[in-house]
C-alpha positions in Angstrom: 25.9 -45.9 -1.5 24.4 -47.7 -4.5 20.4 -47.8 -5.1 21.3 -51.6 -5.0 22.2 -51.5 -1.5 19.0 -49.3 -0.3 17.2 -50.6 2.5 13.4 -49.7 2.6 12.0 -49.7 5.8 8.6 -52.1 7.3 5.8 -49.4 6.7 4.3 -48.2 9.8 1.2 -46.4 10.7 3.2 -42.8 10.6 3.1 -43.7 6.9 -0.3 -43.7 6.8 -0.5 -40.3 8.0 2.0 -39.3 5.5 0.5 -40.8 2.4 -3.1 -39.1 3.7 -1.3 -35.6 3.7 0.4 -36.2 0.4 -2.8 -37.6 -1.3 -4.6 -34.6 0.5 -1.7 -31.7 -1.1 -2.9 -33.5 -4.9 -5.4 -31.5 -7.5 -8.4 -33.3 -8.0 -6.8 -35.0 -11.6 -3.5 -36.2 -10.0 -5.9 -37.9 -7.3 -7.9 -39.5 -9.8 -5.2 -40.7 -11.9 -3.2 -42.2 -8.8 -6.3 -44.3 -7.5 -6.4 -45.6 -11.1 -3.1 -46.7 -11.3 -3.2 -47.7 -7.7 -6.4 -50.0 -8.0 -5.0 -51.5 -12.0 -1.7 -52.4 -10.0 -3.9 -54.2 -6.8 -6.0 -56.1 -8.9 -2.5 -57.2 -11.2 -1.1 -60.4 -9.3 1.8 -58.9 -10.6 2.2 -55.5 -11.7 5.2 -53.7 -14.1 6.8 -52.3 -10.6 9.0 -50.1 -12.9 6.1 -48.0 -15.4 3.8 -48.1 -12.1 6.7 -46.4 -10.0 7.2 -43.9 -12.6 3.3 -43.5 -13.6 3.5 -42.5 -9.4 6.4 -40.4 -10.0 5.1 -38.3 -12.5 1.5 -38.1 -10.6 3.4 -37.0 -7.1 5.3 -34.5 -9.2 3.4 -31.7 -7.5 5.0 -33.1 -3.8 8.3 -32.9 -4.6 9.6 -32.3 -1.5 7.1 -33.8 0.8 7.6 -37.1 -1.2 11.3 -36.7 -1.3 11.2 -35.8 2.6 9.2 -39.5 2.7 11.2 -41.0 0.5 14.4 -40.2 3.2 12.8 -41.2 5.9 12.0 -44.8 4.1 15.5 -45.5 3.6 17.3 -44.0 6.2 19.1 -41.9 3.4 19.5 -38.3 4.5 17.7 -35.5 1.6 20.4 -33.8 0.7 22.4 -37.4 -0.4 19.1 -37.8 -1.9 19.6 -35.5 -4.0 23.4 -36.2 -5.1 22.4 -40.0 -5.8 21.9 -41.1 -9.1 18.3 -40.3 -10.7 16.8 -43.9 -10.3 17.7 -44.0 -6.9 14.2 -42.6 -5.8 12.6 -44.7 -8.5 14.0 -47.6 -6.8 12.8 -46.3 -3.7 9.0 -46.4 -4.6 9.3 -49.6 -6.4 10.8 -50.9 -2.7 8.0 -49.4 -0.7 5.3 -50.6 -4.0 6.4 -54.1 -3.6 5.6 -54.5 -0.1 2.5 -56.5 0.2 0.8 -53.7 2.6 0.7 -51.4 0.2 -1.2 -53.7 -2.5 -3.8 -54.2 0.1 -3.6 -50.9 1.6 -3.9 -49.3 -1.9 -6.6 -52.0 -3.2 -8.7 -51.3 -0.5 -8.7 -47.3 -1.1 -9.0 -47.8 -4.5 -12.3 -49.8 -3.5 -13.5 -47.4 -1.1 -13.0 -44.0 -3.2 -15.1 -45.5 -6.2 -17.9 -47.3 -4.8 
């Protein structure tokens, strides 16, 4: 299976509760620097999908598996294939699940909420 032929899934409220528990596992920094680059890409009509995802990435890095545990359940693609597939595979992933319109609002909204 090629990361071209990854199907993300709708989100659903479930991912709400996931997203909550991985934003809750975050130090205070990580948390800080994701709501930046969360509200910067909700107020961009159209942001750089492919430095936010890995901006993400590299803020997530201290969820590893909870995110990658997400990740599988997004695409249907079982963890350990996960891990065999090539490395942008989970890039592409998050840039899937970032494109979704939900998320800009979801994310805008948060971003909103946590610095007012």
């Amino acid at each position: 299976m090629g990361a071209e032929e990854i199907n993300v899934r709708e989100l659903k409220s479930k991912d709400l509760k996931m997203m909550l528990k991985l934003f809750s596992k975050l130090s205070l920094q990580s948390r800080v620097d994701l709501t930046i680059l969360l509200k910067g890409a909700s107020e961009n009509e159209n942001p750089d999908l492919a430095n936010l995802g890995a901006s993400v990435f590299q803020v997530l890095s201290e969820l590893t598996d909870d995110l990658y545990a997400w990740l599988s359940d997004m695409s249907s693609i079982n963890v350990d294939e996960l891990d065999e597939m090539p490395i942008a595979t989970p890039i592409d992933i998050v840039k899937q699940i970032l494109s979704k319109p939900e998320v800009k609002d979801f994310f805008g909204q948060a971003a909103q909420d946590n610095t007012s």
